[in-house]
MIDOFI-807166 format. One record per residue (C-alpha): z, y, x; residue number from 1; chain. Coordinates in Angstrom, 3 decimals. Each point is the difference from the previous one (the first is absolute). Example, Ala and Ser with C-alpha at 12.3 -4.5 7.8 and 13.67 -1.06 7.14 Angstrom:
2
NODE	z	y	x	drenza	torkol
NODE	7.800	-4.500	12.300	1	A;
NODE	-0.660	3.440	1.370	2	A;
// end
This chain:
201
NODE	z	y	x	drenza	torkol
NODE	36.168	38.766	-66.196	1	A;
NODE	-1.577	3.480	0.979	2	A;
NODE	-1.790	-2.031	3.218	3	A;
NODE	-1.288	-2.417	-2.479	4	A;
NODE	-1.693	2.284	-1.991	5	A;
NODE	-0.902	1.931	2.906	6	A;
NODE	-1.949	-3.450	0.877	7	A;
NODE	-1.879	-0.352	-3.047	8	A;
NODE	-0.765	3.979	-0.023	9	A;
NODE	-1.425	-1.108	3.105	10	A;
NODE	-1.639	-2.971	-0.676	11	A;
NODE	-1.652	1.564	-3.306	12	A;
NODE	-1.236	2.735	1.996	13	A;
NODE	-1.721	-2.010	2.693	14	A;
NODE	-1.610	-2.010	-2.384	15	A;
NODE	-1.093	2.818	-2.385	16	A;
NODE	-1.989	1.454	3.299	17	A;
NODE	-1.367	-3.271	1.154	18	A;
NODE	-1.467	-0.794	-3.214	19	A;
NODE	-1.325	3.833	-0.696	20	A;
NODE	-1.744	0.279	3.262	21	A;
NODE	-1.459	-3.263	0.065	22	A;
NODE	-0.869	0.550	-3.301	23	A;
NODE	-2.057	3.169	0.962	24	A;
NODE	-1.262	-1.712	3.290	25	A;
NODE	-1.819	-3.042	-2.576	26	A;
NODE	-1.092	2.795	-2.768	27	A;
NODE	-2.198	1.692	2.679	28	A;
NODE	-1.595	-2.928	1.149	29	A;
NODE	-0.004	-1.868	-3.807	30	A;
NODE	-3.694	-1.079	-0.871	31	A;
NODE	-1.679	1.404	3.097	32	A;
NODE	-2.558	-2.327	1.508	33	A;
NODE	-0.888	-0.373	3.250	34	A;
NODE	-1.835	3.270	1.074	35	A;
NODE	-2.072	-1.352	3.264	36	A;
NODE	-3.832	0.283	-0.444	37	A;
NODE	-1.733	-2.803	-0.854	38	A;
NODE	-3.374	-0.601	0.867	39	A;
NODE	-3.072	-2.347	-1.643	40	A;
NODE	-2.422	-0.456	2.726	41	A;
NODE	-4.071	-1.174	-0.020	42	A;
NODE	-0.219	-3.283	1.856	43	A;
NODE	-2.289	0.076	3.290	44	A;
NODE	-2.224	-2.361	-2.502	45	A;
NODE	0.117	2.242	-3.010	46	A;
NODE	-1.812	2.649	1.981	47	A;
NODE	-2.430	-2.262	1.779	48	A;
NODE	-1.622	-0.137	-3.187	49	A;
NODE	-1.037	3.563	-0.148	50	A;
NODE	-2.934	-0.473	2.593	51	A;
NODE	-0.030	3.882	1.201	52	A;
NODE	1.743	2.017	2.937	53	A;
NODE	-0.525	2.960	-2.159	54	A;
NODE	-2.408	1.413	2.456	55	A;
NODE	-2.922	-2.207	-1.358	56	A;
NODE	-3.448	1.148	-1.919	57	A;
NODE	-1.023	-2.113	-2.547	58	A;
NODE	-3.454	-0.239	-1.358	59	A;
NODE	-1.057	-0.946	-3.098	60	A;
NODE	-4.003	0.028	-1.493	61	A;
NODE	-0.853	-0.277	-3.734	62	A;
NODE	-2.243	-1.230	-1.843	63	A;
NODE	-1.858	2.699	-0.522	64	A;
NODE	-0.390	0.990	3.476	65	A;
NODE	2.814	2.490	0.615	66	A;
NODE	2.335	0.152	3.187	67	A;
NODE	3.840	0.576	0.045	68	A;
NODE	1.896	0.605	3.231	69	A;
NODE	3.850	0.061	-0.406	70	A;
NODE	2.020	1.004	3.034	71	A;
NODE	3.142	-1.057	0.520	72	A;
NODE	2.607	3.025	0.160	73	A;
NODE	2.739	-2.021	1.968	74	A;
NODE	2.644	-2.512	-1.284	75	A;
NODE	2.904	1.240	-1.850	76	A;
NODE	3.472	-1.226	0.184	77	A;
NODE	2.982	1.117	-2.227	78	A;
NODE	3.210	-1.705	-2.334	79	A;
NODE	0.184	0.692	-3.774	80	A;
NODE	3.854	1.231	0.420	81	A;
NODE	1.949	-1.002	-3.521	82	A;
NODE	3.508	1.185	-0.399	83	A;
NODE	3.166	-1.373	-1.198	84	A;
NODE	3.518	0.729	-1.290	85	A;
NODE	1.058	-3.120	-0.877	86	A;
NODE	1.414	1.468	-3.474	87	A;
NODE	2.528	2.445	1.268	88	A;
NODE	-0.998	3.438	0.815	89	A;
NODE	2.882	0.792	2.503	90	A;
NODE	-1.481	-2.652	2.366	91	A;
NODE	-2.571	0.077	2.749	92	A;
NODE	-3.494	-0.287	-0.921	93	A;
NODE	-1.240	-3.662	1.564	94	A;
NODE	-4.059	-0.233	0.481	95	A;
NODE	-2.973	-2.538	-0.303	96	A;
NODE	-2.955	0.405	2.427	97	A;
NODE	-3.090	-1.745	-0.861	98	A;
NODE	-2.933	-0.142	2.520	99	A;
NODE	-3.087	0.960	-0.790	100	A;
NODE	-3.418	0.291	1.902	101	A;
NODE	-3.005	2.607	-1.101	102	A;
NODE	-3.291	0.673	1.281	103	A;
NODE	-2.698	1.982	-1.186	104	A;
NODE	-3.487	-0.009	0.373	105	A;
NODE	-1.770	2.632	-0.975	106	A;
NODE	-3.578	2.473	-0.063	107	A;
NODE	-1.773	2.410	-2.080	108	A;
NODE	-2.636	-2.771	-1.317	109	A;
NODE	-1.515	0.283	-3.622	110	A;
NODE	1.642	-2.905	-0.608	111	A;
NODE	2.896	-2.335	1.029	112	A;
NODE	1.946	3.222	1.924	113	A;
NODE	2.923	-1.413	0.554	114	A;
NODE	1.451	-3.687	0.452	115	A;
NODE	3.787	-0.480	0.680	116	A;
NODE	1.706	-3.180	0.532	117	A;
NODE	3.915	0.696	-0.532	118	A;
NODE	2.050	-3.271	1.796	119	A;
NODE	3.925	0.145	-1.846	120	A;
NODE	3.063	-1.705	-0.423	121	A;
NODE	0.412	0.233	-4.427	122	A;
NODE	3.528	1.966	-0.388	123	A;
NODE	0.899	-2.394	-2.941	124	A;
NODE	-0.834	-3.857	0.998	125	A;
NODE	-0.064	0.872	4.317	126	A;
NODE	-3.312	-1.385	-0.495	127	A;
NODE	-2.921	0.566	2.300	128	A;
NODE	-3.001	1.453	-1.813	129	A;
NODE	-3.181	1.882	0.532	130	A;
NODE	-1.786	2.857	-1.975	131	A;
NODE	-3.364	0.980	0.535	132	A;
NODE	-1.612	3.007	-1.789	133	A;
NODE	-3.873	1.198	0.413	134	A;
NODE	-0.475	3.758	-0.954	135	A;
NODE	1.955	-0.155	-3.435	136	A;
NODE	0.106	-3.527	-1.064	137	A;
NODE	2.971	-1.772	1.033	138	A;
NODE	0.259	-3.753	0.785	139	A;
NODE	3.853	-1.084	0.483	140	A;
NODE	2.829	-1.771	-0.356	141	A;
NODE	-1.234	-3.311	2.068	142	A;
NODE	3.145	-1.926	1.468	143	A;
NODE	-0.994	-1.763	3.595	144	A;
NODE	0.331	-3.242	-1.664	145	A;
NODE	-2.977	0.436	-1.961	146	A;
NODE	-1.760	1.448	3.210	147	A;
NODE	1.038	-3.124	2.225	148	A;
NODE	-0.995	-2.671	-2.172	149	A;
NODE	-2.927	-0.939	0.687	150	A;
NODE	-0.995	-1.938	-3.534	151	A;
NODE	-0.492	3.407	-1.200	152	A;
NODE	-2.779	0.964	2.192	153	A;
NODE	-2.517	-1.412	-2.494	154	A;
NODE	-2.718	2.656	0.243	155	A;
NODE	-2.677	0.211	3.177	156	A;
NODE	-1.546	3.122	1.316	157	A;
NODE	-3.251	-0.618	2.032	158	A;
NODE	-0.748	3.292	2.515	159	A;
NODE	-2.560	-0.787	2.596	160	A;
NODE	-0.359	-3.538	-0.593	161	A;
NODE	3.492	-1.241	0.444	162	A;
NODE	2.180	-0.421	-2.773	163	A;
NODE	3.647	0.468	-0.228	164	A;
NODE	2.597	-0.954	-2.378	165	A;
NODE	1.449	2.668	-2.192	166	A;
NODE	3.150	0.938	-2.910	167	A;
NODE	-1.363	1.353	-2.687	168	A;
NODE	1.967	3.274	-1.082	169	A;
NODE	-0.412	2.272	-2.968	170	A;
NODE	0.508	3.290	-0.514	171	A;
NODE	3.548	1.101	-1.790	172	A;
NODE	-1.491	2.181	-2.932	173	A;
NODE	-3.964	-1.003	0.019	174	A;
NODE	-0.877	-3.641	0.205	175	A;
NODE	-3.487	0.928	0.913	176	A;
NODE	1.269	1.042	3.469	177	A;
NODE	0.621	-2.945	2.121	178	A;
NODE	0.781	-0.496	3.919	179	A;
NODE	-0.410	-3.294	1.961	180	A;
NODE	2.236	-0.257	2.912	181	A;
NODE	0.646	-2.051	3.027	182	A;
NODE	3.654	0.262	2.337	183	A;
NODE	-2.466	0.369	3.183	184	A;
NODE	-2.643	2.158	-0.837	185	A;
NODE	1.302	2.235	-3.089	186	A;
NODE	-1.992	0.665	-2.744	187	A;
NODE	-3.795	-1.925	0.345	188	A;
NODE	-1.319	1.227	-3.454	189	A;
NODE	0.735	3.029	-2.723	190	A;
NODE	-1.517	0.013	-3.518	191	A;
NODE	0.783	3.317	-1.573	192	A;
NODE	-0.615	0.779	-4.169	193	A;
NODE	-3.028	2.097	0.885	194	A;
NODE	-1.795	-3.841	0.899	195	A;
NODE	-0.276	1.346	4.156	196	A;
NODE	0.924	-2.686	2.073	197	A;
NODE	1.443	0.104	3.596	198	A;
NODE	-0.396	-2.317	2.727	199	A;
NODE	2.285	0.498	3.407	200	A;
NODE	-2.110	-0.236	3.442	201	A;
// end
């Protein structure tokens, strides 16, 4: 009799420790994702359509006579890094890397300083997109589908006798300001509010 209860002492105990450690072995890894990088990357086509090594000098003559020169200050290339816990603060923190692609041009001109054309991955849809801003007016939130299809270049720019089709593109906050763009040579024509216009060369 004392060996049988000596066997389910036994028993009881051995089971009371299985389930307690694996117990504590699944609460620390309960609810936590996965915490490898991952990574959202610009296709090789994505960035063809930003016609610029980042080393370029762009050109552009108004209407009223005045010359811009915008130097490129090199390409930039960086991730917008977001964070996540995956609900539980005792795990690891997993990340989301979105590529993104910047260059600047820029020069101490009375007008049309600085031109930036900002290539990105969108940290909500893993869309590509591109924003363009021109001193402090801001023209963004284009998706590449919009860029690539080619019903919506409906607009032509004529610069030295050859004409080229264009997207038309308005400013975010002025729709005075507008932009017409083409995938291989960038932007062709500016119209700012103050009625100057801008032709590339």
């Amino acid at each position: 009799m004392k060996t049988k209860i000596n066997h389910i002492f036994f028993f009881s105990l051995t089971f009371f420790g299985l389930t307690f450690f694996s117990s504590c072995k699944r609460n620390d890894s309960s609810g936590c994702p996965d915490t490898t990088p991952s990574y959202y990357y610009l296709s090789a086509d994505d960035k063809n359509k930003i016609p610029f090594t980042g080393t370029d000098t762009l050109i552009y003559v108004s209407n009223t006579g005045d010359t811009a020169k915008l130097f490129g200050q090199e390409k930039k290339d960086y991730y917008n890094n977001v964070r996540s816990y995956g609900g539980n603060p005792d795990c690891s923190q997993g990340s989301s890397n979105y590529e993104n692609t910047l260059l600047t041009f820029s020069r101490n001109n009375t007008v049309l300083n600085n031109l930036k054309y900002c290539l990105y991955i969108d940290v909500i849809t893993s869309f590509s997109g591109l924003d363009i801003s021109i001193d402090n007016t801001s023209f963004n939130g284009w998706i590449f589908a919009a860029i690539n299809n080619e019903s919506n270049y409906k607009d032509k720019v004529l610069i030295n006798n050859q004409l080229y089709n264009v997207i038309k593109l308005k400013a975010n906050n002025d729709s005075t300001s507008v932009i017409f763009y083409n995938h291989l040579y960038g932007i062709l024509k500016i119209q700012l509010s103050n009625n100057q216009t801008w032709l590339k060369q």
